[in-house]
C-alpha positions as a Python dict, from the first residue, in 0.01 Angstrom:
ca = {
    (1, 'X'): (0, 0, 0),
    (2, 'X'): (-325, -126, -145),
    (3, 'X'): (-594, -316, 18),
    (4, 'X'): (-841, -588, -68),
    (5, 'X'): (-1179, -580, 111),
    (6, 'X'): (-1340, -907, 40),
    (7, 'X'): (-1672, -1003, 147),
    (8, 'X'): (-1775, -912, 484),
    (9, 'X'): (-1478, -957, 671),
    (10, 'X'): (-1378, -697, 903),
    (11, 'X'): (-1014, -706, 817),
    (12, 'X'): (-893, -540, 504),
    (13, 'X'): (-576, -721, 348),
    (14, 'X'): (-280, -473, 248),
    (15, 'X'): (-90, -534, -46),
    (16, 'X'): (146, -325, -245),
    (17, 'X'): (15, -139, -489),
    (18, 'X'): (202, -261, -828),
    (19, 'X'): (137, -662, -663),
    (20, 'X'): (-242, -569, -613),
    (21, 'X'): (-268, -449, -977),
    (22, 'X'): (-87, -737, -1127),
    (23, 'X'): (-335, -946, -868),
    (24, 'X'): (-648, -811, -984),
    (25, 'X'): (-588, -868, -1351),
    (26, 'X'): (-544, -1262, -1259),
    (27, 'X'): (-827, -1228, -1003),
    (28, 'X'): (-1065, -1065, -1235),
    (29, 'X'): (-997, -1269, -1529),
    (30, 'X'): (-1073, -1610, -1311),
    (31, 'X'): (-1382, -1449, -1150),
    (32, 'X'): (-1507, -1308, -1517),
    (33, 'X'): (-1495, -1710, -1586),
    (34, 'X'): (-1703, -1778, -1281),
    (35, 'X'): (-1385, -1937, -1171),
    (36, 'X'): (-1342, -1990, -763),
    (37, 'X'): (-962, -2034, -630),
    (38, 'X'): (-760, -1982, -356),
    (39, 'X'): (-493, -1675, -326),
    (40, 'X'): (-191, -1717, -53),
    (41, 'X'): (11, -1452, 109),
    (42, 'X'): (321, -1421, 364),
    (43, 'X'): (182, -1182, 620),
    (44, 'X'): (387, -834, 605),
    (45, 'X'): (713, -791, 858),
    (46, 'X'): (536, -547, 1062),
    (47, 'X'): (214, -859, 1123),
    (48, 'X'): (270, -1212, 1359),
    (49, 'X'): (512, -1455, 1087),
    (50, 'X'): (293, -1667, 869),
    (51, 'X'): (41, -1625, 560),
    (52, 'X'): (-284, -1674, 462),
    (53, 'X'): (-533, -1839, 238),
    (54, 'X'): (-874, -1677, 120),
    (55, 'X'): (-1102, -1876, -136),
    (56, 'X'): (-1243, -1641, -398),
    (57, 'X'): (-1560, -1734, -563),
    (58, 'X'): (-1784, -1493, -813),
    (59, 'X'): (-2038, -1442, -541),
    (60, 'X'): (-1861, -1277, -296),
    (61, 'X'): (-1812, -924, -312),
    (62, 'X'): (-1487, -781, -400),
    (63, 'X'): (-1334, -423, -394),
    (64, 'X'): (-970, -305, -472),
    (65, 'X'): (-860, 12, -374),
    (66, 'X'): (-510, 127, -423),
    (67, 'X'): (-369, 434, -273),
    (68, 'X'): (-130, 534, -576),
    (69, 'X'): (-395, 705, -829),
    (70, 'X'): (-206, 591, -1118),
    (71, 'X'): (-221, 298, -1237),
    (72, 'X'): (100, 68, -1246),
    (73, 'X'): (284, -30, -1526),
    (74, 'X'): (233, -411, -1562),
    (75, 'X'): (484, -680, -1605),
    (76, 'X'): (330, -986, -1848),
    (77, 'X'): (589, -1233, -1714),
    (78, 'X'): (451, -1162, -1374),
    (79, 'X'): (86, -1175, -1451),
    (80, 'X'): (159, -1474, -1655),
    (81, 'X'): (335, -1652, -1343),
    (82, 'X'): (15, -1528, -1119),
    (83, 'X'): (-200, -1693, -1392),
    (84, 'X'): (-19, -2000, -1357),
    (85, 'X'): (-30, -2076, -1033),
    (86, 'X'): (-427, -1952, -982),
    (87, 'X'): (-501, -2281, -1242),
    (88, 'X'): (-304, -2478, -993),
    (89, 'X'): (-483, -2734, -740),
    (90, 'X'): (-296, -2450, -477),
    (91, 'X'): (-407, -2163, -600),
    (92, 'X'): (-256, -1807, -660),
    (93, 'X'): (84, -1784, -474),
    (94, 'X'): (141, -1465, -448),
    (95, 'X'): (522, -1371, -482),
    (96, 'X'): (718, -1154, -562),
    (97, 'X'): (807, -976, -937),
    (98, 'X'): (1132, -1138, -1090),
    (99, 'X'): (1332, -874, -1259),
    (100, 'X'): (1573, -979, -1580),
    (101, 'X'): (1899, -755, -1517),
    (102, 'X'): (2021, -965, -1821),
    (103, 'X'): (2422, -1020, -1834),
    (104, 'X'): (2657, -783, -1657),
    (105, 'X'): (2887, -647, -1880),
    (106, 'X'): (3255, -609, -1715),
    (107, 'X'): (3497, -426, -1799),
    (108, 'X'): (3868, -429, -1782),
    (109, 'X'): (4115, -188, -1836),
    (110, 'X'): (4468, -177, -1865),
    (111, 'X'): (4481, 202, -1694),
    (112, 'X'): (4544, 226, -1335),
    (113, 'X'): (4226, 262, -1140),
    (114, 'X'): (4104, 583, -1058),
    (115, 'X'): (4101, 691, -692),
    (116, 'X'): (3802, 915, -597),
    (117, 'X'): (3829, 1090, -233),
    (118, 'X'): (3938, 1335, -40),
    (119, 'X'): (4335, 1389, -69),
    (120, 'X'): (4564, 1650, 113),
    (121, 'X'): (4789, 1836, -138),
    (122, 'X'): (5108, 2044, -1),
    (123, 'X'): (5262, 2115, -350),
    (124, 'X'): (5107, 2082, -708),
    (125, 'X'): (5368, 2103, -1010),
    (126, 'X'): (5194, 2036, -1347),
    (127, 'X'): (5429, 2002, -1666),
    (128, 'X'): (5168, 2004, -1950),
    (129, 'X'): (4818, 1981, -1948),
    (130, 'X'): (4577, 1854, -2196),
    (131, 'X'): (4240, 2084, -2215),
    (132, 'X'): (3993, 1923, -2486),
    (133, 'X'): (4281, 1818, -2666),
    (134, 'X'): (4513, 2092, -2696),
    (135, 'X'): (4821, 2130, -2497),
    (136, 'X'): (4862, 2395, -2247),
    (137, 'X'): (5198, 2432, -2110),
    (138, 'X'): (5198, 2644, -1783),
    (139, 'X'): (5456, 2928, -1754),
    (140, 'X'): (5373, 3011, -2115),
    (141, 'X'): (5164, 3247, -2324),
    (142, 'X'): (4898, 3093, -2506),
    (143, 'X'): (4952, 3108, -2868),
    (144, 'X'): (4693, 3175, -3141),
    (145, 'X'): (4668, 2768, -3185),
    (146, 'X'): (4623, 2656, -2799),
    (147, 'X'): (4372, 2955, -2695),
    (148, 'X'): (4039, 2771, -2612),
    (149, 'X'): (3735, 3011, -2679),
    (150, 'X'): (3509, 3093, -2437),
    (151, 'X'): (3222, 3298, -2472),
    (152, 'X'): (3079, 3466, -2134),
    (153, 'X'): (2771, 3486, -2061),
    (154, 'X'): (2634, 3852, -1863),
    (155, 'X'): (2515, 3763, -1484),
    (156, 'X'): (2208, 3953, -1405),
    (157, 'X'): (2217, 4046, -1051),
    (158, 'X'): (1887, 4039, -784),
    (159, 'X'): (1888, 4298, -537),
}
């Protein structure tokens, strides 16, 4: 959670970190144009319901301070909605990052659908068995052509 400390107001304002980074970029880019706007937030669950306005203007002091000490990865799409809005007669609106899943790809099989659980088993009678492709049929010796190769590797024991 990062926090803004603006001007001399006794109240910090907490904001995620990755929001406050894609916030300052829009911020400082306005204020580096002597730019003054307004910037809107809901409150956090764990505040009274509502939100709150603060005008920013070059003049007023401004610190960031996020508790992560690296810095976020940025999204453009979100600092170019932030940007929007902050040239707006409302100001910046803060909200939250869209994320593009893209398309969910489904798909459909004609096998019966695997059932993963626990199941009780009182008897277990396998007729042949498939093992990376070659056929092992229990009851009889492997042969030369359905041996699969195994190579062991020595345990060290720690006493």
């Amino acid at each position: 959670m990062g926090t803004i400390y603006y001007g001399g107001s006794a109240t910090p304002i907490h904001i995620d970190d990755r929001a406050l980074a894609h916030l300052k970029v829009v911020i400082a880019t306005k204020l580096r144009r002597s730019e003054s706007f307004t910037v809107t937030w809901r409150h956090p669950e764990d505040q009274p319901r509502g939100r709150s306005t603060i005008w920013l203007h070059p003049s007023i002091p401004l610190r960031f301070v996020f508790d992560d000490p690296e810095p976020a990865e940025l999204s453009r799409e979100w600092i170019e909605e932030l940007a929007s809005s902050a040239n707006s007669s409302g100001g910046i609106m803060l909200v939250a990052e869209h994320f593009d899943t893209g398309p969910i790809e489904v798909v459909t099989s004609e096998e019966p659908p695997l059932a993963i659980g626990k199941v009780d088993v009182d008897e277990l009678s396998i007729d042949k068995l498939t093992v990376a492709g070659t056929e092992m049929i229990p009851g009889e010796a492997p042969t030369a052509s359905n041996v699969i190769e195994t190579s062991e590797v020595p345990v060290q024991r720690e006493d």
